[in-house]
C-alpha positions in Angstrom: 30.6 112.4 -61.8 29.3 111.7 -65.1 27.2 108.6 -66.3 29.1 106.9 -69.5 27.4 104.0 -71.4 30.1 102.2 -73.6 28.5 100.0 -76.6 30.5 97.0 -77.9 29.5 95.3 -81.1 33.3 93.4 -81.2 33.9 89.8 -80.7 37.4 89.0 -78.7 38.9 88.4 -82.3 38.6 92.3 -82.8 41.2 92.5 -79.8 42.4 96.1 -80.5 38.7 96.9 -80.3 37.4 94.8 -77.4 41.1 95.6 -75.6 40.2 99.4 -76.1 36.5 99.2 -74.7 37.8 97.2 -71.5 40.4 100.3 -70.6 38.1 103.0 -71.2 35.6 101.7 -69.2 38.5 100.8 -66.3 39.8 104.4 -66.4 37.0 105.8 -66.2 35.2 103.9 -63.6 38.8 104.4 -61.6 38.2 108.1 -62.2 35.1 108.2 -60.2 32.5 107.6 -63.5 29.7 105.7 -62.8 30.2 103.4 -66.4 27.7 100.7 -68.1 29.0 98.4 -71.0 26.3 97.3 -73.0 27.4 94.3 -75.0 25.2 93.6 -78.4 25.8 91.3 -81.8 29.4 89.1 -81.3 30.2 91.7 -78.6 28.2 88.9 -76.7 31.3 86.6 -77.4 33.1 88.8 -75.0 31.0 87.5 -72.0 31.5 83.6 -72.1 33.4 82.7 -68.7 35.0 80.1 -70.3 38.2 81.5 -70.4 38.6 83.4 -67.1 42.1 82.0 -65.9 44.0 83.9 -68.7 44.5 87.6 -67.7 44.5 89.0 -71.2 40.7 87.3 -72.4 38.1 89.0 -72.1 36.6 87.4 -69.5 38.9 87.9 -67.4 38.9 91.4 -68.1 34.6 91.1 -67.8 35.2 89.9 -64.7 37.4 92.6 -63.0 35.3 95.4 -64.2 32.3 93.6 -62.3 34.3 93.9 -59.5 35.5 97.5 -59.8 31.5 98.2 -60.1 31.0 98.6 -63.6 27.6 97.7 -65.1 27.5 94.7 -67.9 24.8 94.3 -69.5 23.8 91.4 -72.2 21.4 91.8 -74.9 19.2 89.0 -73.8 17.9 88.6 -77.8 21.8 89.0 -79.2 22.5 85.7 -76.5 19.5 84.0 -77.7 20.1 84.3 -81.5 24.0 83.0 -80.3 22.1 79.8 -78.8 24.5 80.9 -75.4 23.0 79.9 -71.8 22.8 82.7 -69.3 24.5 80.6 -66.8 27.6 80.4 -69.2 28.2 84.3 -69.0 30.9 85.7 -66.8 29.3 86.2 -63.1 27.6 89.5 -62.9 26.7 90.4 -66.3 23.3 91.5 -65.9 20.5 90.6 -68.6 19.2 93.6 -70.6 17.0 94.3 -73.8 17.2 96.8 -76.2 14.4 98.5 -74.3 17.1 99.3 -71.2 19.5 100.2 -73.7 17.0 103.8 -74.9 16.9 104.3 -71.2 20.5 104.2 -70.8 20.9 106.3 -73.2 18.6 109.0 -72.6 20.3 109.2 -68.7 24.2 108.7 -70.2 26.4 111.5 -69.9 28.4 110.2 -73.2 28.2 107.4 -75.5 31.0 105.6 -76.8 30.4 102.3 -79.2 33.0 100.0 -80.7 32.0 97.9 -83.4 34.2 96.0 -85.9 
């Protein structure tokens, strides 16, 4: 199957957007895709485990696609600049620069991003 790299620039106030993101990459994943999520800017916000024990945040929804095997990745400078600890991330979100991200790219089937 094909590689798909989704990009998400949304914070979890964007809902629609984040909401959107979280079934594409769960569809496809479910259709045998081998998916990334690369999460940049306040798409960051997205990752925070803090609210895992409500079905609908997004880290709950973070945390189910780790488990179904989908790839996501942090922008280790977009965490920084948020002054966010690694350790406070979802479990299995992977660190990864803007460096990876090229790579991804260039070896991605499609590209989708959703930004605000």
């Amino acid at each position: 199957m094909s590689k798909l790299l989704i990009l998400l620039f949304s914070s979890p106030m964007q809902f629609q957007n984040t909401s959107t993101a979280f079934n594409f990459a769960e569809t496809a994943a479910s259709l045998g895709h081998e998916v990334a999520v690369f999460c940049d800017t306040d798409g960051i916000y997205n990752l925070l485990a803090g609210e895992l024990l409500d079905e609908e945040k997004s880290a709950a929804r973070v945390a189910r696609l780790v488990e179904k095997g989908v790839q996501i990745l942090a922008c280790m400078e977009s965490v920084r600049r948020r002054g966010i600890n690694m350790q406070n991330l979802v479990r299995g979100v992977r660190k990864s620069s803007l460096a990876q991200l090229v790579e991804l790219m260039e070896i991605s089937d499609r590209i989708v991003a959703f930004k605000s």
